[in-house]
Backbone as JSON, one array per atom type, in Angstrom:
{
  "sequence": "XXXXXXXXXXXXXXXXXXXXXXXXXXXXXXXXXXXXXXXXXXXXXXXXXXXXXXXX",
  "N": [[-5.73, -6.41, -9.3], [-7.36, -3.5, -7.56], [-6.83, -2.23, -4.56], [-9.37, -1.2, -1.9], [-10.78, 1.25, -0.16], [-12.15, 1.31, 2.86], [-15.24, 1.6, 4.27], [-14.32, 1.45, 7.34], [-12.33, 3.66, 7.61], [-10.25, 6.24, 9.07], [-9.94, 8.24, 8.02], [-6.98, 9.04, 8.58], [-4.6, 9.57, 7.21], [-2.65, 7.52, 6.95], [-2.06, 5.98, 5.14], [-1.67, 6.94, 2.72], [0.85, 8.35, 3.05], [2.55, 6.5, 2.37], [1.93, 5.03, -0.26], [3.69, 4.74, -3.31], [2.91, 5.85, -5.95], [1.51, 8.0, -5.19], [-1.3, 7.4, -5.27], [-3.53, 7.83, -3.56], [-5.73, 9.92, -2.03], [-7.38, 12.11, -0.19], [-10.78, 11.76, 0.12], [-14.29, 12.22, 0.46], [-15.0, 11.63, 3.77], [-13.33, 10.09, 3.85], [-10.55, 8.46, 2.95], [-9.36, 7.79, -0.23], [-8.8, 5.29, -3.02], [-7.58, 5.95, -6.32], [-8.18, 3.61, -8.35], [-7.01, 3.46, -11.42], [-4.63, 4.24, -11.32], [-3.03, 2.61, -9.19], [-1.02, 0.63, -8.2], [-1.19, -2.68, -7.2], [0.85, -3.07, -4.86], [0.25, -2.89, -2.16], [1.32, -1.74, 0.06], [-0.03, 0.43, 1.42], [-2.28, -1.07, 2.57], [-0.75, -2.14, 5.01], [-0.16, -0.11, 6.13], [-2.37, 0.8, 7.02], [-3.63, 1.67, 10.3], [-6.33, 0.63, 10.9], [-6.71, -1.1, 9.38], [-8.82, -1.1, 7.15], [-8.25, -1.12, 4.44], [-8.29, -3.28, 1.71], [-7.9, -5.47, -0.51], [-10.09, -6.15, -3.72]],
  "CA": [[-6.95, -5.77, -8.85], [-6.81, -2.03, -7.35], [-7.03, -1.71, -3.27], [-9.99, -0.5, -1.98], [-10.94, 1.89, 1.05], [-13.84, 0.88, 3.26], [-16.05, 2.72, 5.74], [-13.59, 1.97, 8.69], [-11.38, 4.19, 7.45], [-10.89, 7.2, 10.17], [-8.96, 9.5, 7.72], [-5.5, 9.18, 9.73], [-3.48, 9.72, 6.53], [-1.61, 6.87, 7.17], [-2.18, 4.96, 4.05], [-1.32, 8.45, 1.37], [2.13, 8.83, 2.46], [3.32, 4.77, 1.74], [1.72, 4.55, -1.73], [4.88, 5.35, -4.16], [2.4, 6.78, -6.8], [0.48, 8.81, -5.5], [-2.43, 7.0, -6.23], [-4.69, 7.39, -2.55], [-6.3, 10.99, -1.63], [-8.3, 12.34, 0.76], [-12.13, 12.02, -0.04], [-15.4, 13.04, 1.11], [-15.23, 11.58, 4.68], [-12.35, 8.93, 3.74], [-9.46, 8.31, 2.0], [-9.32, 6.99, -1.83], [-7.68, 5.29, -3.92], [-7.53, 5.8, -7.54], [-7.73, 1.85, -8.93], [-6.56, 3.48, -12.48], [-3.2, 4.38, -10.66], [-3.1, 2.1, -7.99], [0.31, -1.08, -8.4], [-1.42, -3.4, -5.85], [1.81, -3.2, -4.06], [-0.05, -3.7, -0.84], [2.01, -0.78, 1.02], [-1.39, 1.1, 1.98], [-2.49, -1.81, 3.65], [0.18, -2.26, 5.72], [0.46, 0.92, 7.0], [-3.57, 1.11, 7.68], [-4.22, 0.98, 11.79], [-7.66, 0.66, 11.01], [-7.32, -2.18, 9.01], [-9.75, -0.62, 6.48], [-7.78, -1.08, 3.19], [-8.25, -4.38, 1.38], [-7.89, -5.89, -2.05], [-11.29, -6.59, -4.16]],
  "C": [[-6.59, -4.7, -7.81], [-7.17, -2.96, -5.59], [-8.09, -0.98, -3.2], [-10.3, 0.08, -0.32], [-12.06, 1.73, 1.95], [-14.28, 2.01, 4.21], [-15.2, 2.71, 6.75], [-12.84, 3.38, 8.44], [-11.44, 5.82, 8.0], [-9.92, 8.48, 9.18], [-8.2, 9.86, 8.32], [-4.51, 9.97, 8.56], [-2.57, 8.51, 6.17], [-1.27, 6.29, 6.1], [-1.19, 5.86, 2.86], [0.21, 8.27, 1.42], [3.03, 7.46, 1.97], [2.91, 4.69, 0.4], [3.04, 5.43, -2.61], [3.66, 5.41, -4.95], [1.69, 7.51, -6.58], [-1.25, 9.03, -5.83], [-4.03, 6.78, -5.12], [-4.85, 9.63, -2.05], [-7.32, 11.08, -0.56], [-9.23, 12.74, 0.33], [-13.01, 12.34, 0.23], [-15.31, 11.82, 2.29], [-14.08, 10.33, 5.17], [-11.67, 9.19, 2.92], [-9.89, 7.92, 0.83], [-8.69, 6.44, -2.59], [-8.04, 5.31, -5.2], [-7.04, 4.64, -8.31], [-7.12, 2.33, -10.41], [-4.34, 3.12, -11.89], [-2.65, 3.06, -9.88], [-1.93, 0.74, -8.58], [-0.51, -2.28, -7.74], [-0.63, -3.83, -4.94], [1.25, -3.28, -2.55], [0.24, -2.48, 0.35], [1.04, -0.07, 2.38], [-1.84, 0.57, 3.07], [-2.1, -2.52, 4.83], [0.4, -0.96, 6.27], [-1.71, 1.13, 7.49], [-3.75, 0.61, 9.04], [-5.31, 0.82, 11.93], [-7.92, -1.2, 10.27], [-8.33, -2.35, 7.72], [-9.15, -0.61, 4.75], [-7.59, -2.7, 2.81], [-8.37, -4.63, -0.04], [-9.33, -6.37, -2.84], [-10.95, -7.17, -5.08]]
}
């Protein structure tokens, strides 16, 4: 199941450059991730200081 981005999320970046595919962008007022793409390797959420990236 993909990673998903919640409202905390302060648009730091932090999450984009840890995903090896490529698979999180910068959206209308937050980050994104693209669940087609997305490994659930976890990486994202480990680099979020917000805390704001979690698995659904």
């Amino acid at each position: 199941m993909a990673y998903q981005i919640s409202d905390a999320c302060i648009s730091c970046g932090s999450c984009a450059g840890e995903c090896p595919v490529g698979a999180i962008s910068e959206g209308d007022g937050k980050y994104q991730i693209d669940a087609g793409a997305c490994l659930d390797c976890g990486s994202c959420a480990g680099a979020c200081p917000m805390g704001a990236i979690s698995q659904e």
